[in-house]
N, C-alpha and C positions, 0 to 999 in steps of 0.2 A: 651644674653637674658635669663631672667628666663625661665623655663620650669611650666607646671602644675604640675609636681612633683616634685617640687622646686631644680630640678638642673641647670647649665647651660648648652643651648645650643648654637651649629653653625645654625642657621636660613637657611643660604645660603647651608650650606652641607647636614642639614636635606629635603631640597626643593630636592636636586641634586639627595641623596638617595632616595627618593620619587617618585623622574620622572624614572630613573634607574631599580627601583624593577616594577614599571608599567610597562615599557619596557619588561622587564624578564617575569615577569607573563601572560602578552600578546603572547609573544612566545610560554612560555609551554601552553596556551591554544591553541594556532596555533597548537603545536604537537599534544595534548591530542586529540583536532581535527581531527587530520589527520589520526589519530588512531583507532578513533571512528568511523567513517566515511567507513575506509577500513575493517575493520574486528568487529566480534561479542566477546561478553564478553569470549563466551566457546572457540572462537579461542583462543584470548586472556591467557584466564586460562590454555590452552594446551598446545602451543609451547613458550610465551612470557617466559623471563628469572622471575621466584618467586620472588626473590630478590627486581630485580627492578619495578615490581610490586604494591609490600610489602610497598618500599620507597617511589613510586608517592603515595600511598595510605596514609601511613604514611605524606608527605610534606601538603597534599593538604587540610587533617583536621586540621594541624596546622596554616595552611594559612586560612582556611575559619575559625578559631576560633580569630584570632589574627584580620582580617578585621572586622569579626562583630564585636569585639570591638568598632573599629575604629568606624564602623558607628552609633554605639548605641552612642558615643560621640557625634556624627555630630549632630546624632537628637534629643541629649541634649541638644546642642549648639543653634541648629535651633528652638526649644520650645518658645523663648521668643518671636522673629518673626512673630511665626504664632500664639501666643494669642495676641499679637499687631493686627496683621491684619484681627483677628475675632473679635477685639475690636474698632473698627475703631472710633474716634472720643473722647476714653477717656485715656489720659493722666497720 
């Protein structure tokens, strides 16, 4: 299948990957949760390793940059829908 960036894709392996990284990102929220929950940022900042820190920090603007994407598409996508359904009756 074409892509919207006009390459080809796997349909069925893009769906696969898609269910898979929702799986992932639900876990590390389960963590990040669990984290949250047990201790304070200043804990956090005094015993937690920098490093890995540094890296959830770094992952998770990449992640919330790359989803907003994702849904400023969606609610591209969904635009024509809802001035359809504020237009109700004209064709």
């Amino acid at each position: 299948m074409q892509s919207g960036s006009g390459k080809q894709i796997d349909v069925a392996r893009l769906k696969a990957n898609a269910a898979a990284a929702g799986i992932e990102i639900l876990s590390a929220h389960c963590a990040a949760d669990r984290i949250r929950l047990n201790y304070s940022p200043e804990d956090i900042v005094a015993f937690a390793e920098r490093r890995a820190s540094e890296n959830a920090i770094i992952s998770s603007h990449v992640l919330c940059r790359f989803y907003s994407r994702i849904e400023t598409c969606l609610r591209r996508a969904d635009e024509p829908k809802r001035r359809a359904a504020a237009s109700p009756g004209i064709s």
